[in-house]
VOBA-1610 file (N, C-alpha, C; in pm, whole numbers, padded with zeros to 5 digits, always signed):
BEGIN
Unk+06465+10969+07674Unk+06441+10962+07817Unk+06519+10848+07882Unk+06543+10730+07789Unk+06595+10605+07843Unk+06748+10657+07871Unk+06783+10712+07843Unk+06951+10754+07797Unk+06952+10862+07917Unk+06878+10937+07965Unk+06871+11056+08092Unk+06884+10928+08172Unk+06753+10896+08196Unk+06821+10746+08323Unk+06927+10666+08392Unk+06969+10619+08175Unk+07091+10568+08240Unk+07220+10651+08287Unk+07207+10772+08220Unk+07306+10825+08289Unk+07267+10905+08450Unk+07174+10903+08449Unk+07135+10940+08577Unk+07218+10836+08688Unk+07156+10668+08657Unk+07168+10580+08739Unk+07331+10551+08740Unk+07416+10576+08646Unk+07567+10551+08637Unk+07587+10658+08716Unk+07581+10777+08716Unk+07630+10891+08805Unk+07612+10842+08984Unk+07460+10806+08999Unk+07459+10751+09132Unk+07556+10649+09180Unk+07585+10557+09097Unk+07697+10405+09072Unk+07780+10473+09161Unk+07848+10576+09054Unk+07994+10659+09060Unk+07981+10718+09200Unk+07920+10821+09215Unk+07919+10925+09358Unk+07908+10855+09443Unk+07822+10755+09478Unk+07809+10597+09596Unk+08003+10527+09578Unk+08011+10486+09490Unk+08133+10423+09493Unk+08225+10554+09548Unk+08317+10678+09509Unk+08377+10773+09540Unk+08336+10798+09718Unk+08227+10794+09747Unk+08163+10859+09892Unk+08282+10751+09955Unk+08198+10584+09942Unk+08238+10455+10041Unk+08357+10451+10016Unk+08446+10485+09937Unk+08610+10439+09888Unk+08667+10506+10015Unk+08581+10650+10045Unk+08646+10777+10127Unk+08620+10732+10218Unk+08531+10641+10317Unk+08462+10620+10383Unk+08596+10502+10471Unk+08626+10421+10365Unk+08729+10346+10426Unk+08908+10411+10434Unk+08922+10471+10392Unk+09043+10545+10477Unk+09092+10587+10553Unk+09182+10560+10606Unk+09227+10679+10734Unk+09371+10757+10671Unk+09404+10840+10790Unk+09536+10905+10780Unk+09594+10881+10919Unk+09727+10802+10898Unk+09822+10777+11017Unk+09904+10859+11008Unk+09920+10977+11121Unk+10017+11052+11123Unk+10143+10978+11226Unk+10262+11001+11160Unk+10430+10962+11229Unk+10507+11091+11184Unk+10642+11052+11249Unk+10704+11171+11327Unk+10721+11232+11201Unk+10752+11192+11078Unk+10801+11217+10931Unk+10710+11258+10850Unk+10581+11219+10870Unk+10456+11245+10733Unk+10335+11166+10796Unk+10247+11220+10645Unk+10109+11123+10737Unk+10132+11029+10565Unk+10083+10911+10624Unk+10027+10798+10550Unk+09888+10790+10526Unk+09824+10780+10379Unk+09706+10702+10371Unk+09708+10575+10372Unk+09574+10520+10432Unk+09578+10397+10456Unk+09439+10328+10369Unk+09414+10251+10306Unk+09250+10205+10243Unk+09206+10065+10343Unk+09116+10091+10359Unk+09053+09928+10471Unk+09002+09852+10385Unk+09061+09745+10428Unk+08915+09600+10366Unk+08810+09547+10414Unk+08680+09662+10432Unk+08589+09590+10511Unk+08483+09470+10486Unk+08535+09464+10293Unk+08520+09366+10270Unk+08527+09253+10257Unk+08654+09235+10295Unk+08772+09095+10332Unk+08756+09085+10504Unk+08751+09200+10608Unk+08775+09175+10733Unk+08715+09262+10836Unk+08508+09260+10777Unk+08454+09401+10800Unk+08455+09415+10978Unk+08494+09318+11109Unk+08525+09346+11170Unk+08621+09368+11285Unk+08764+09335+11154Unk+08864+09424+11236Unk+08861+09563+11197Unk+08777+09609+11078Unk+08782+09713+10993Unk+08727+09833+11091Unk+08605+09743+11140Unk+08529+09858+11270Unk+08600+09843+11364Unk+08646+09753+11469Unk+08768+09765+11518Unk+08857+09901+11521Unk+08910+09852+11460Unk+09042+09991+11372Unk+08978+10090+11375Unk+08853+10129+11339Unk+08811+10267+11285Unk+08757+10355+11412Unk+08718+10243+11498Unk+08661+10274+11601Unk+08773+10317+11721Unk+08825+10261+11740Unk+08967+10286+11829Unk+09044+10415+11759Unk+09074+10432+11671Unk+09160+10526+11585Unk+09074+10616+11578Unk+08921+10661+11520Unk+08865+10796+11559Unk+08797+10820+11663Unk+08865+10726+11769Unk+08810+10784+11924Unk+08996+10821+11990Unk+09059+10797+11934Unk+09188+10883+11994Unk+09278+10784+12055Unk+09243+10693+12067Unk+09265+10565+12161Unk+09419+10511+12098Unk+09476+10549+11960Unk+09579+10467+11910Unk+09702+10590+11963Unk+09678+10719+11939Unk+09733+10870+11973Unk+09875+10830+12089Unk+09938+10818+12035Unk+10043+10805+12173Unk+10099+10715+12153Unk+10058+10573+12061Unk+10061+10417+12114Unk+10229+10409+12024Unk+10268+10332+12085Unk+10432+10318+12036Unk+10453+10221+11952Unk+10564+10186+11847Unk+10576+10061+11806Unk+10701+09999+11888Unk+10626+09910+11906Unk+10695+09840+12028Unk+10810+09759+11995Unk+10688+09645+11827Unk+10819+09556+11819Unk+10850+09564+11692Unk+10982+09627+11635Unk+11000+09637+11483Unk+11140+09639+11421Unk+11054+09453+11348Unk+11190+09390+11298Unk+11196+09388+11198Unk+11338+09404+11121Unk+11364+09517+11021Unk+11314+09426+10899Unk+11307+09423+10760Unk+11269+09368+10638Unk+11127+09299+10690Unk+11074+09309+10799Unk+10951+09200+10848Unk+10858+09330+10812Unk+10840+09388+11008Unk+10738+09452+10988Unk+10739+09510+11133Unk+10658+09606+11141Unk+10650+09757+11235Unk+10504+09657+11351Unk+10483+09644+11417Unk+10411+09618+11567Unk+10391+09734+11672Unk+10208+09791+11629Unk+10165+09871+11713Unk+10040+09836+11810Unk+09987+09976+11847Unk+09864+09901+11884Unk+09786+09888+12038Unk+09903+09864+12087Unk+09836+09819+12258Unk+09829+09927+12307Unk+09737+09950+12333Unk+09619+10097+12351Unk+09623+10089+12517Unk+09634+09947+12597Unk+09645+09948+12729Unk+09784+09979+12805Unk+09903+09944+12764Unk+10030+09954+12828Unk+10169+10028+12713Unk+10092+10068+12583Unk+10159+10107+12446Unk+10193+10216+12463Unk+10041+10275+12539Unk+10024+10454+12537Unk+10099+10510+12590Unk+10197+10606+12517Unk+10311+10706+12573Unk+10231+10803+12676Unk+10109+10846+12626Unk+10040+10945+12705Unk+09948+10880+12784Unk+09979+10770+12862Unk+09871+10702+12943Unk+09943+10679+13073Unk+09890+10714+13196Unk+09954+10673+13322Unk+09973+10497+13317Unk+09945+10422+13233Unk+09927+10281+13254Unk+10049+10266+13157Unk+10131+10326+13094Unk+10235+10316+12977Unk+10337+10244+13069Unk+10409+10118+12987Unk+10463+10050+13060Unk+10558+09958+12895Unk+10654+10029+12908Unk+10721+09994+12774Unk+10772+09876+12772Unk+10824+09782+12865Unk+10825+09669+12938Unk+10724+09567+12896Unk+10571+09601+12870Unk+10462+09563+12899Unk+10374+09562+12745Unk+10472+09697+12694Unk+10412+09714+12553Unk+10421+09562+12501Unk+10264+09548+12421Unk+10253+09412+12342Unk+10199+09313+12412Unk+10131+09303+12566Unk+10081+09242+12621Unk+09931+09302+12665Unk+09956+09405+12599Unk+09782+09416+12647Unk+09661+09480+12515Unk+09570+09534+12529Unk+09471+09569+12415Unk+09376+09675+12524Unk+09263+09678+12390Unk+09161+09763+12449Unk+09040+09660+12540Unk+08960+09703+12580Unk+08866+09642+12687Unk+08760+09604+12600Unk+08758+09586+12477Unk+08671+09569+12383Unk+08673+09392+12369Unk+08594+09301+12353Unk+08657+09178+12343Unk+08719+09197+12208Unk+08760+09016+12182Unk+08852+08998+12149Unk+08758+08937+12007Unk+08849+08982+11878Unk+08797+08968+11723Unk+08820+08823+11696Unk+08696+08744+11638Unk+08676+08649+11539Unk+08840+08629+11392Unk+08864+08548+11432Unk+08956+08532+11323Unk+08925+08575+11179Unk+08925+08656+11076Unk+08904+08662+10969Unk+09020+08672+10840Unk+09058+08562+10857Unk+09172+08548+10778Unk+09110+08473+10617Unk+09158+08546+10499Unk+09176+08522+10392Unk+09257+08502+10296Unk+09285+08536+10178Unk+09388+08505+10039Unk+09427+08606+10037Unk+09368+08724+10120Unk+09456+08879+10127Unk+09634+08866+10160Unk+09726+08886+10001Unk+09892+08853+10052Unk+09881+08963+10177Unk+09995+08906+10287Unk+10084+08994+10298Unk+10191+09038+10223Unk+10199+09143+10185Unk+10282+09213+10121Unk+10333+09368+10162Unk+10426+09400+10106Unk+10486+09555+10181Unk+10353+09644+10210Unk+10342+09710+10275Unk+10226+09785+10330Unk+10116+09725+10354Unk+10095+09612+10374Unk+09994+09561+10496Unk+09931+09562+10601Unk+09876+09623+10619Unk+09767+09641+10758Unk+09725+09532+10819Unk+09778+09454+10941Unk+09704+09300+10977Unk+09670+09275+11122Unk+09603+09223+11162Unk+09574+09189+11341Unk+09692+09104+11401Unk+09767+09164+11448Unk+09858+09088+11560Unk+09751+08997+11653Unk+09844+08855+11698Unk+09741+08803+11801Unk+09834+08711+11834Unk+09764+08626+11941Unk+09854+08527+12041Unk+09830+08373+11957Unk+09874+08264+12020Unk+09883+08175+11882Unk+09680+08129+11892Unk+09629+08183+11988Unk+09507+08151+11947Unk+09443+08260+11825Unk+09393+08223+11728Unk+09369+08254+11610Unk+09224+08357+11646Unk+09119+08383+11714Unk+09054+08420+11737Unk+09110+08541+11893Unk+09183+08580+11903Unk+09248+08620+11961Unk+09300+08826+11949Unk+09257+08852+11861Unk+09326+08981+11791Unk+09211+09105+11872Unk+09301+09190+11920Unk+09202+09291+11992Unk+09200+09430+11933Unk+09316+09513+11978Unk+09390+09606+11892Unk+09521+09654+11850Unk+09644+09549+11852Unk+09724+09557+11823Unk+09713+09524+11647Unk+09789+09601+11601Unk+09812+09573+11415Unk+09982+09571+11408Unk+10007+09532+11288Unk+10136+09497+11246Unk+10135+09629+11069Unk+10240+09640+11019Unk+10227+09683+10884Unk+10370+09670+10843Unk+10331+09580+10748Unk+10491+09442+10693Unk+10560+09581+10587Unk+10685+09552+10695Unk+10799+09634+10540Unk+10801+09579+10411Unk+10802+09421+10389Unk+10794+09363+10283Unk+10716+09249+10257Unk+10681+09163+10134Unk+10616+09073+10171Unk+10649+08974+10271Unk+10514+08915+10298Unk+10556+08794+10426Unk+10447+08655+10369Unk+10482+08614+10281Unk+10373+08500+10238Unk+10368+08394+10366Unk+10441+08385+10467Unk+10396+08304+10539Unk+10329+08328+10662Unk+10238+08452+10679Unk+10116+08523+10720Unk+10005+08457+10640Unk+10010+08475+10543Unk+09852+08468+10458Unk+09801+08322+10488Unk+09667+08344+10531Unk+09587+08233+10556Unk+09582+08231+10703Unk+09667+08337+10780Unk+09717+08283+10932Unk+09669+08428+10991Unk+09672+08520+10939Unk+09720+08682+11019Unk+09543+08699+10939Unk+09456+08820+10996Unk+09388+08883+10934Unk+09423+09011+10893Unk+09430+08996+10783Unk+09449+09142+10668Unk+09358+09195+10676Unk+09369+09401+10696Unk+09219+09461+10681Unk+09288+09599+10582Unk+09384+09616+10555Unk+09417+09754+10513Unk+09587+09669+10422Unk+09619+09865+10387Unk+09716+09850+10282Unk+09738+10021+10295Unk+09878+10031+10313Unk+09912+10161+10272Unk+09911+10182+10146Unk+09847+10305+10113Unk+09869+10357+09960Unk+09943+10507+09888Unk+09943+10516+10037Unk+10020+10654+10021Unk+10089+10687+10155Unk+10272+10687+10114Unk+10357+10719+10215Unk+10398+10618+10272Unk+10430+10525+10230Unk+10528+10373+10227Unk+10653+10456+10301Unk+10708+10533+10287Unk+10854+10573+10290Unk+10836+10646+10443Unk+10781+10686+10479Unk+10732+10687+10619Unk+10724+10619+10738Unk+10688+10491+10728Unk+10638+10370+10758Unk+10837+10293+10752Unk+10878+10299+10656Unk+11009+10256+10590Unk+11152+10307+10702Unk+11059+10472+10768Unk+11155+10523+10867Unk+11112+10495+10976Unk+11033+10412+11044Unk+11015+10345+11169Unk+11153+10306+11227Unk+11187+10325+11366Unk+11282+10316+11412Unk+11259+10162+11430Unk+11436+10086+11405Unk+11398+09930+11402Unk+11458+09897+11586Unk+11396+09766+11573Unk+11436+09712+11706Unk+11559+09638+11664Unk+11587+09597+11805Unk+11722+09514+11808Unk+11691+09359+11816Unk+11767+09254+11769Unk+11741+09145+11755Unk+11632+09090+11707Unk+11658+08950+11734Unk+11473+08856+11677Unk+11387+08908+11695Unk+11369+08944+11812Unk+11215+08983+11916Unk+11212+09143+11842Unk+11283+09215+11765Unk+11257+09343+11776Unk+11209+09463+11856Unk+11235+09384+11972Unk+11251+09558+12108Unk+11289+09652+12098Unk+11228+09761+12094Unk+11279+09884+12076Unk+11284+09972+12184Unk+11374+10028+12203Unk+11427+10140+12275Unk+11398+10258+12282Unk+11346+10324+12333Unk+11276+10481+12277Unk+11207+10489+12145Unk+11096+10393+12159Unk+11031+10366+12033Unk+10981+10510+11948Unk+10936+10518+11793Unk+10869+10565+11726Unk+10718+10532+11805Unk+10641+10646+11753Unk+10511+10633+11827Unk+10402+10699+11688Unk+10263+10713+11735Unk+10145+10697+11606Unk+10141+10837+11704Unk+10158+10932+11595Unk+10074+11067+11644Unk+09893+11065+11630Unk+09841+11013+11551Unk+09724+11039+11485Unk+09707+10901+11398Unk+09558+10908+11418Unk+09504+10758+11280Unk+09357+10852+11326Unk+09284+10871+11209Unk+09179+10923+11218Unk+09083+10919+11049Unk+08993+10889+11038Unk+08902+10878+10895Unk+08926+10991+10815Unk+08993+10944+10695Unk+08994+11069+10581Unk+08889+11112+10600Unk+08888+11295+10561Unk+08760+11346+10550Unk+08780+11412+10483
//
């Protein structure tokens, strides 16, 4: 009987762990493929709701990458002046604004940046991050400790890799790449 139990209670372990793993994913669709993405809502559980919340209410759908400089990293996000499909779209403007949601608690940790990184863009105030994200082409160790990390691509790097780049330092882009879709694996 002791041995039905324990395998009873390991099966629950397992199906609980498999459910929540699913639970933190999304799928970012771009012009090329969709990307999986895994969240850390354990490292950064509220940019995690953040993100999840904006992205399966439709709110990212349209949003452009504004600023993307090449071997760094791709800059999306601004849900207020980003949106291709928003009368308020103002490409000029992209990167100066967010959602009407306040503004996220710094939660920065030992999470590297590294290639496929998911992180909160913000202004140099550290408590500052609304809904703009970044996702680094390669590592960037001099983020960590500074940027909050909440995600990691795990599937479809090469996607992400075909982001149209900007021109110069600032990485401005010109008829940007845009986020068709970010929505919770299901």
């Amino acid at each position: 009987m002791k041995i039905i139990y324990f395998f009873l209670f390991f099966f629950l372990i397992i199906s609980t762990k498999n459910v929540y793993t699913e639970e933190m994913k999304m799928i970012l669709e771009l012009k090329d493929g969709k990307i999986e993405i895994e969240l850390y809502d354990k490292i950064a559980p509220g940019h995690v709701k953040r993100f999840k919340e904006l992205a399966d209410s439709g709110k990212y759908d349209g949003v452009v990458f504004h600023r993307v400089i090449d071997g760094f990293m791709a800059q999306t996000g601004d849900v207020k002046f980003g949106n291709s499909n928003s009368p308020d779209f103002d490409l000029s403007r992209a990167g100066t604004g967010g959602s009407d949601m306040p503004d996220l608690k710094a939660e920065f940790s030992d999470t590297s940046h590294e290639k496929g990184t998911l992180s909160m863009a913000r202004s140099s105030d550290p408590n500052s991050a609304n809904s703009q994200f970044f996702i680094c082409f390669d590592a960037a160790p001099h983020l960590d400790r500074q940027y909050s990390a909440f995600g990691k691509v795990i599937k479809g790097m090469e996607f992400v890799d075909n982001i149209k780049r900007g021109e110069g330092s600032s990485g401005s882009v010109e008829n940007p790449d845009k986020i068709i879709s970010i929505r919770s694996k299901k």
